[in-house]
N, C-alpha and C positions, 0 to 999 in steps of 0.2 A: 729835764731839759735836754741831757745827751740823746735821751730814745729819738726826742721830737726832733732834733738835729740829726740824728743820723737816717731820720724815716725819712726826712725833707731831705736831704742826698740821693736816699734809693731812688726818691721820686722822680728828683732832676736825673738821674742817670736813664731811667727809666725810659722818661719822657726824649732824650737825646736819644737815646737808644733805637728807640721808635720811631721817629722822627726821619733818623738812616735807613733804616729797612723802609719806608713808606717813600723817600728820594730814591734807594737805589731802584726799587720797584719800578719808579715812574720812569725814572733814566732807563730803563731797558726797554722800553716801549710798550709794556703790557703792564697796565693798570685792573688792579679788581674791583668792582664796583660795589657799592653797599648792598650788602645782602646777596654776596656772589656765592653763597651757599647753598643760597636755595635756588639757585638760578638754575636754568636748563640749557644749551644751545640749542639754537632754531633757527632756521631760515631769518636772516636778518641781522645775527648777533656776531658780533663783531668779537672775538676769542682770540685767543695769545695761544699758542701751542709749541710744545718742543716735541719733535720727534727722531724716529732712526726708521729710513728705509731700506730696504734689503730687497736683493734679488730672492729667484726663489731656492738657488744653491745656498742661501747664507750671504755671500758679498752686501756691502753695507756700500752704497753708491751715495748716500744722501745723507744730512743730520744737522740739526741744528745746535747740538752740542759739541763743542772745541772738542772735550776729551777722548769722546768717540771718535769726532774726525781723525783725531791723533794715533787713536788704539787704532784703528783701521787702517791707515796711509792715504785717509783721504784728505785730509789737512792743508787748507788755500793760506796762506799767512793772508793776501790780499780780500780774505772774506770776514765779514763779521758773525760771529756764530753767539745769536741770540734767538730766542724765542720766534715763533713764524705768527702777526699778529695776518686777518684777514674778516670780510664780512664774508659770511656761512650764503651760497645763494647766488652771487655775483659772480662766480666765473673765473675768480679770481686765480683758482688751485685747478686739478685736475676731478671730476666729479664723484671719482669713489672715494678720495679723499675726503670734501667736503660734505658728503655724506656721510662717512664715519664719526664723524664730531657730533653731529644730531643726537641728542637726546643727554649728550654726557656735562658731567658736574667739574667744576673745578677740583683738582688734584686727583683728578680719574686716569686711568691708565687702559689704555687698548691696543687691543696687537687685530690687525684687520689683513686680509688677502683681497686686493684691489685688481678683479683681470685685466685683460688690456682694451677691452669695450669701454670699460669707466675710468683708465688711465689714458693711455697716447695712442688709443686705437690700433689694431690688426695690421698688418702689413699687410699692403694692396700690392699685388703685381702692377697692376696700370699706375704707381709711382716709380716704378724701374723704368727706365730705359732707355736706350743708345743714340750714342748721337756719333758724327760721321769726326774722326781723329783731325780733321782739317780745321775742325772749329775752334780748336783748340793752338795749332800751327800757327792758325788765323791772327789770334789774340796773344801769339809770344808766350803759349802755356805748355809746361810741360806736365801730361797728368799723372799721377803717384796715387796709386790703389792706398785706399784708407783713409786719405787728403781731403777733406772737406771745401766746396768751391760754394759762392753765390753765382747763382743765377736770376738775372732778375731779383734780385734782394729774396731770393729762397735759397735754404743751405741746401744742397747732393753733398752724398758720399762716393767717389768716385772706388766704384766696388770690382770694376774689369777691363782692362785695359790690354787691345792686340793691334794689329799696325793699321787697320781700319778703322776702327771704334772704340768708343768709352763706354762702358756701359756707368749711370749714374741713379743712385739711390734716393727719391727725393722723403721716403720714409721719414717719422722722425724718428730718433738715435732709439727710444723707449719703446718704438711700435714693437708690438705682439708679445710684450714682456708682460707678465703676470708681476706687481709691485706687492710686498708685506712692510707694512709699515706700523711702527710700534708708538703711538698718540700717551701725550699728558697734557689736559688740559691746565693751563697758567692761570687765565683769566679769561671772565665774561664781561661784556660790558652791554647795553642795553643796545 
């Protein structure tokens, strides 16, 4: 009767046990789905991912993981750092990104080099350029090299500034950067 007693304990512990990991699971937003084993990403499927991106000297700009943020000084207190869930296909991410998930398995790990064609695009010269310092006088602005401004609800970087002219950056912050980024897939969902 003790054995049968103390088996029916492991069991309730067990089953409690499980019970937590399959809540905490679902609370993080990435669910695995039955037979995420065998599953594959593909256009369509909807995957939980943690990653770390990196310039190409090393610098670590991105991560979905707190620790990392922390080990590196990229650390937002105002961010939540969980899993990046998205459907694979939809536009959602940047395209060399979304392409490096294809094909892979939950608890897979890859380190990918995304250039800047299939990340934030090449830097265009015809997104530079100057505007006359009055426009600025105009609107009560004073402009500061490195200051990010909207215009028309688009961000410049206000990159040159002499008694004439601004020059302003409409690039984005990521154009012409080659990204590495290091993928574990979480979960697949159908």
């Amino acid at each position: 009767m003790k054995k049968l007693l103390k088996l029916s304990n492991f069991t309730k512990l067990s089953i409690i046990f499980g019970s937590l990991i399959i809540l905490s699971t679902a609370l993080s937003g990435c669910v695995s789905s039955t037979n995420a084993s065998n599953m594959v990403v593909k256009n369509g499927t909807t995957v939980c991912v943690d990653y770390i991106g990196k310039f190409e000297n090393g610098t670590v700009f991105d991560t979905s993981i707190k620790s990392v943020a922390i080990e590196n000084g990229i650390y937002n207190p105002n961010r939540e750092y969980k899993p990046l869930n998205f459907t694979v296909g939809k536009g959602q991410l940047i395209k060399g990104f979304e392409n490096a998930v294809i094909g892979m398995h939950v608890g897979e790990n890859k380190t990918v080099t995304i250039p800047p064609e299939e990340a934030y695009g090449v830097k265009s010269d015809k997104l530079i350029i100057s505007v006359p310092i009055e426009a600025f006088k105009n609107a009560n602005m004073t402009p500061i090299v490195g200051k990010y401004i909207y215009v028309r609800g688009t961000p410049a970087k206000i990159i040159k500034v002499n008694d004439t002219n601004v020059v302003l950056d409409f690039n984005p912050p990521m154009a012409g950067k080659t990204l590495i980024f290091t993928i574990k897939v979480v979960s697949i969902e159908k």
